[in-house]
C-alpha positions in Angstrom: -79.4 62.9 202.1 -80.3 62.8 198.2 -81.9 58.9 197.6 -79.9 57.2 195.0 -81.6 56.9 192.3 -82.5 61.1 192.0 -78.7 61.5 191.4 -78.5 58.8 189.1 -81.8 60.5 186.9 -79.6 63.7 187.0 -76.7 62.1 185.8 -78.6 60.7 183.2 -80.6 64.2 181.8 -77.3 66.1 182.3 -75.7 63.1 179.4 -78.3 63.9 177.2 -78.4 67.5 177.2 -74.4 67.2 176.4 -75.2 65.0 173.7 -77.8 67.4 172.1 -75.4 70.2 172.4 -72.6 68.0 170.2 -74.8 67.2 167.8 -76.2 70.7 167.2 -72.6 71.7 166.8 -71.5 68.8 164.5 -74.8 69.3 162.5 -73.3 71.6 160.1 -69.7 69.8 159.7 -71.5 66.7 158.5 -73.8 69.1 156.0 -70.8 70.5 154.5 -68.2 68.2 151.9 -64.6 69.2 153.1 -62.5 71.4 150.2 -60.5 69.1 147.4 -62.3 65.7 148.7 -62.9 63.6 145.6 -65.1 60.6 145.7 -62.6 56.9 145.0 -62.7 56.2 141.4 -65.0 52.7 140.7 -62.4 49.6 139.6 -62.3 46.2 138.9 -61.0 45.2 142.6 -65.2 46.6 143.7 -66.6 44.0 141.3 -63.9 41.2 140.4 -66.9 39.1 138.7 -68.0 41.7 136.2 -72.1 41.9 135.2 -74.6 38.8 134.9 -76.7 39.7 132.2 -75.9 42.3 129.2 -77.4 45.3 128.5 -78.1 47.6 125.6 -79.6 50.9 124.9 -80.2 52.0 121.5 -81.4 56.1 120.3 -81.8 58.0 116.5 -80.3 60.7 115.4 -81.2 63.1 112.4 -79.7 62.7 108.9 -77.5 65.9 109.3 -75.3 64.6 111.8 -74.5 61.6 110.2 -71.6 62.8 108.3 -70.3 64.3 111.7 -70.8 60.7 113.2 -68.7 59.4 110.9 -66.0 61.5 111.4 -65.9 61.1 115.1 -67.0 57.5 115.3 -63.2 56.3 115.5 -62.9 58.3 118.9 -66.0 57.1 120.3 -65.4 53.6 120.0 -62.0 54.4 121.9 -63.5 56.5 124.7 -65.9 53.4 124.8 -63.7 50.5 124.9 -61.5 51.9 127.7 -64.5 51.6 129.9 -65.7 47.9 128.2 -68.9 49.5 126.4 -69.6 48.1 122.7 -71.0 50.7 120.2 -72.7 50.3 117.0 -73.3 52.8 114.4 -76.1 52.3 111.9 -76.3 54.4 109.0 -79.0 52.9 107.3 -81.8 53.0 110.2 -79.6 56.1 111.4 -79.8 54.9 115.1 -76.1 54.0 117.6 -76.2 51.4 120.0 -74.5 50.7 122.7 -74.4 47.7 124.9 -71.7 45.2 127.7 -69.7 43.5 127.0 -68.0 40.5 129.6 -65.2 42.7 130.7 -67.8 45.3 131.5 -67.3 45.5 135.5 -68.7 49.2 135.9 -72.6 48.8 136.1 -73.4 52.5 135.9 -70.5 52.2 132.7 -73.7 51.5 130.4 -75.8 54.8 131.1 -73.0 56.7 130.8 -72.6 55.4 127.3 -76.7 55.9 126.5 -76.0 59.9 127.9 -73.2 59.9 125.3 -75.2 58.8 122.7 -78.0 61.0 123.3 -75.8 64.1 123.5 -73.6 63.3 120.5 -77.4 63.1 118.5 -78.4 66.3 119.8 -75.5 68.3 118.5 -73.3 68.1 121.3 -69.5 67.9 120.0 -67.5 65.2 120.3 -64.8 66.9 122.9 -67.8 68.1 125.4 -70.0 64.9 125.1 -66.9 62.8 126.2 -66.6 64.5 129.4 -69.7 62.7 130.8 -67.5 59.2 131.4 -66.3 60.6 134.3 -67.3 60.5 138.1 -68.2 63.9 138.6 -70.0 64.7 135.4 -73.8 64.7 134.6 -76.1 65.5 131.7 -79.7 66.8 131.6 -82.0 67.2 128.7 -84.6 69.5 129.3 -87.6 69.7 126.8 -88.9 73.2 125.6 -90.8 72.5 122.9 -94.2 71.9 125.1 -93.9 74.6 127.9 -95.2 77.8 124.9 -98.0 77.0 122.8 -97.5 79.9 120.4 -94.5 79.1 117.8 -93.6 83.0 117.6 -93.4 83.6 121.2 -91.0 80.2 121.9 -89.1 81.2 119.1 -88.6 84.9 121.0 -87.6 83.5 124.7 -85.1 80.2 123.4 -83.4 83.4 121.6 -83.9 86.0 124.7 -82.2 82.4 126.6 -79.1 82.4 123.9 -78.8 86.7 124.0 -77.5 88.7 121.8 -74.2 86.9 119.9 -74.6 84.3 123.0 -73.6 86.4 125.4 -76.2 85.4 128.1 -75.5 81.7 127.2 -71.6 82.1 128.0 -72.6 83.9 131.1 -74.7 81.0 132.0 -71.9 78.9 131.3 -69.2 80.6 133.6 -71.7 81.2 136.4 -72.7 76.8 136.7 -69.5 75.8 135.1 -71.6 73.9 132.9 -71.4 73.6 128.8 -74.8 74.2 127.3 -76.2 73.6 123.5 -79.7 74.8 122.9 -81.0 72.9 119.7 -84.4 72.7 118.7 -86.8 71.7 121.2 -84.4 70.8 123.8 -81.4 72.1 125.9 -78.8 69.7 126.9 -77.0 70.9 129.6 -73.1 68.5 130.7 -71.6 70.2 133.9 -71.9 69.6 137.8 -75.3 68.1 139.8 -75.4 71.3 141.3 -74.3 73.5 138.3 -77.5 71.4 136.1 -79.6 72.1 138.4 -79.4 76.1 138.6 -79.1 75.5 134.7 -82.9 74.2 134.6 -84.2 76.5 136.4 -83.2 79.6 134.7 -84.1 77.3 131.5 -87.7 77.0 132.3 -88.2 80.4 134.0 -87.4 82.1 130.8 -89.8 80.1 129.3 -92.0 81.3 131.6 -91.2 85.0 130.5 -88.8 85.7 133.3 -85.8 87.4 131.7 -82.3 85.0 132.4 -80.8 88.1 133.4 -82.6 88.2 136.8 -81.2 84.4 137.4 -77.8 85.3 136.6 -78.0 88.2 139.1 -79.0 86.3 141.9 -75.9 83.4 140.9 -73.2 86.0 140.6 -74.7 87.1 144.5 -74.3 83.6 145.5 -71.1 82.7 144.0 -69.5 85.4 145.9 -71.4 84.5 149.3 -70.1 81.1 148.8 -66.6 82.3 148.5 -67.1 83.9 152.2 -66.3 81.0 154.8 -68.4 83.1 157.6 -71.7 83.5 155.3 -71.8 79.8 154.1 -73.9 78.2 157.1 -75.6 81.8 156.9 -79.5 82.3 155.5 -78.7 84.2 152.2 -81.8 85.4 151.6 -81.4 89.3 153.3 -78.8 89.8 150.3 -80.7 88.5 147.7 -82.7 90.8 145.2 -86.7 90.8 145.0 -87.9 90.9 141.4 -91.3 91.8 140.9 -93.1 90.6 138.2 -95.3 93.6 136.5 -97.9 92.3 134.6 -99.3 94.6 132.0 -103.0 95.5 133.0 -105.6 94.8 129.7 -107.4 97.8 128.7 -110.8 97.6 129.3 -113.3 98.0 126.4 -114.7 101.9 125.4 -118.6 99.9 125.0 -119.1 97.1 127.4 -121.4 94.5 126.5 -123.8 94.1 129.7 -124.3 90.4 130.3 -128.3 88.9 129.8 -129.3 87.4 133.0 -128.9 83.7 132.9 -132.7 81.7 132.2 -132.6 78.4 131.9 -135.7 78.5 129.3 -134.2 79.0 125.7 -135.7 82.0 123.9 -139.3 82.1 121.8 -139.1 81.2 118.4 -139.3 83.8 116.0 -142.5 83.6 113.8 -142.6 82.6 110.6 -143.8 84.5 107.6 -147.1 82.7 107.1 -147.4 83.4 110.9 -146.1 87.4 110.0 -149.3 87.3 107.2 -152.1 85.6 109.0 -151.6 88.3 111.4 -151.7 91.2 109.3 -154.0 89.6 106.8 -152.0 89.3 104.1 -152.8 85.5 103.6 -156.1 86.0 102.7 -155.5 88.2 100.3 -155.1 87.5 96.2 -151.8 87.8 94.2 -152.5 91.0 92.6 -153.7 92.7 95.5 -150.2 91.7 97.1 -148.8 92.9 94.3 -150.2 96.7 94.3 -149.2 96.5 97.7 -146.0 96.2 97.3 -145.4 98.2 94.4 -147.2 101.0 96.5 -144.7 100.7 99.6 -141.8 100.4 96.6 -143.3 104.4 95.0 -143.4 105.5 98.6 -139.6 104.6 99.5 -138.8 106.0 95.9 -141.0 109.4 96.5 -138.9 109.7 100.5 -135.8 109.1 98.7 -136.2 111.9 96.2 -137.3 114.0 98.7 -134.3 113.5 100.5 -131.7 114.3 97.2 -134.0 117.7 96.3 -133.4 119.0 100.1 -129.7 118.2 99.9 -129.2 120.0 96.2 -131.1 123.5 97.3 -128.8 123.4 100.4 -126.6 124.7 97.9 -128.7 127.5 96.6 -129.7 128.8 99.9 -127.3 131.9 100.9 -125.6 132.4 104.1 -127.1 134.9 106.4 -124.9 138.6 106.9 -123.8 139.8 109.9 -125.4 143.1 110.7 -123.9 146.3 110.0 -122.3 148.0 112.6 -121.5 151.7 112.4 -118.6 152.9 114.2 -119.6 156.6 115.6 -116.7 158.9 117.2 -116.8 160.9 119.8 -115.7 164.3 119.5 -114.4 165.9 122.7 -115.1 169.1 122.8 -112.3 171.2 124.5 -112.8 174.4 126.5 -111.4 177.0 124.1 -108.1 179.8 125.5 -109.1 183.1 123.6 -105.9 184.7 124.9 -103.7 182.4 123.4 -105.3 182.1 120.3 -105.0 185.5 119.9 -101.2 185.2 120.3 -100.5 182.9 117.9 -102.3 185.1 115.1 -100.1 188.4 116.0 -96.6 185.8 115.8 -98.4 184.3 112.0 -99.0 187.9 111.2 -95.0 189.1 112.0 -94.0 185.6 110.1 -95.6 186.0 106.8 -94.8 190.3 106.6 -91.6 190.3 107.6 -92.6 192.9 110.0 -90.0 193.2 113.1 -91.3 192.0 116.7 -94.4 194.5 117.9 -92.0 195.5 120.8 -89.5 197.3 118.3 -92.1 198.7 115.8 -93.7 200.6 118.9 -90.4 201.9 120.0 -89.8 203.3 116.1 -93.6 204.8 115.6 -92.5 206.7 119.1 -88.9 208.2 118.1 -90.7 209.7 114.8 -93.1 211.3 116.7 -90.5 213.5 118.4 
């Protein structure tokens, strides 16, 4: 028989384990948001006694989108007051404002109205800076101007970010669903938390010299893994390119300059030249003898140089050396000589030149006479 209290220790590790095993299962149902869930919009039933204390924020904004300002300030101040925001325009210190007001019952209203404001003074239109009143909109500005140092080369990779006619900037734009406005030394991004996010990356890796188009490789991979139930709680890294980043080797120098071993003594002073003339003697001597000598060492550098021009004008005048002669001698090949044939060929030049018939027929004639 078991004692009691083993079997109730079993019981007990056997609960556990089964609880273990449900949560590893129901780990990845938590991690995921289910499809077309939509956080409950904020109203005034959440906060019936609106805000305590009021506040304000307050931003500039250059002198060339003042006259857009004005157009759109109407619209603003609509978009504003739904949500219970006040808004000041100030076209003499060229700043907006923006602060609560008592009906104001949102707290997070009044930084959605300082993003506004900051968007609409960095050239953001009207119709896409509007979009961050709602819920499930963000903003993020992200500052270029200090990640290059040289002017040339930040004006070459914001441009290489924008592509040619904005082509990599609209693919950027499809690929996060976010709208994006490069503009000066800053890109303000409106979309998605997790659209912005994939946004600034690419953003500072091009300013980091790594070509966007890379980035928007590895999104339009992901976007279709995402679109795969089966690969979502998947590790997505076996499908995902590797980019190596080449770097261009410096070409070492034709003459290297061989480093002087490190003394912590500084070097002897150079002598002077009262030093230079005590040694040779020079000091002692009197102003004219100094003088001879140096006009002396001045005739001898004159006499060298002349030397020098006379050798280089006879060059002139001295003639090349001839190649040698070389007579060509033939051979003559002396053939054994055919006396018979020879011989032949004078009897056929003799019958040629006479006229005389072949000397087969002229000895058959000299014999019919004879009888």
């Amino acid at each position: 028989m078991a004692a009691p209290g083993k079997e109730c220790m079993s019981e007990m590790l056997a609960d556990k384990k089964g609880k273990k095993k449900k949560d590893q299962v129901d780990e990845p149902e938590l991690l995921t948001v289910p499809d077309g869930w939509k956080e409950p919009p904020f109203s005034r039933e959440d906060n019936p006694r609106g805000l305590l204390e009021e506040s304000s924020f307050a931003t500039l904004f250059p002198k060339y989108r003042e006259a857009y300002l004005k157009e759109c300030w109407p619209l603003v101040q609509k978009s504003l007051g739904n949500i219970f925001i006040n808004a000041i325009l100030d076209l003499i210190e060229g700043s907006i404002t923006v602060s609560t007001t008592k009906k104001t019952f949102d707290p997070y209203a009044i930084l959605r109205a300082r993003d506004l404001i900051k968007l609409l003074a960095r050239s953001v239109p009207f119709e896409q800076a509007v979009r961050i009143l709602q819920d499930d909109i963000a903003c993020d500005i992200i500052k270029i101007g200090t990640l290059v140092r040289n002017r040339e080369r930040f004006v070459k990779r914001r441009q290489r970010l924008i592509g040619p006619k904005g082509s990599t900037l609209k693919a950027l734009e499809l690929l996060t669903s976010c709208y994006i406005m490069v503009q000066g030394n800053t890109v303000s991004a409106l979309g998605p938390y997790s659209g912005l996010k994939e946004v600034r990356k690419v953003v500072l890796d091009t300013m980091k010299n790594i070509h966007p188009i890379y980035n928007i490789k590895m999104l339009m991979i992901k976007r279709e893994l995402a679109s795969d139930p089966d690969l979502r709680s998947q590790n997505w890294e076996r499908f995902l390119p590797t980019f190596r980043h080449k770097g261009l080797k410096r070409k070492q120098p034709k003459n290297k300059k061989s480093k002087k071993e490190y003394t912590p003594f500084p070097p002897p002073q150079p002598d002077s030249k009262v030093d230079q003339e005590l040694a040779s003697g020079e000091f002692f001597l009197q102003e004219r003898e100094k003088r001879r000598r140096k006009i002396n060492e001045i005739k001898v550098k004159q006499a060298e140089a002349l030397s020098r021009k006379q050798e280089e004008r006879k060059k002139a005048f001295i003639p090349p050396k001839e190649k040698p002669a070389i007579m060509k001698t033939r051979k003559v090949q002396e053939n054994k000589l055919d006396i018979s044939i020879i011989k032949e060929k004078v009897k056929k030049a003799k019958c040629k030149k006479l006229g005389a018939p072949p000397p087969s027929s002229a000895v058959l004639l000299g014999k019919n006479n004879k009888n």
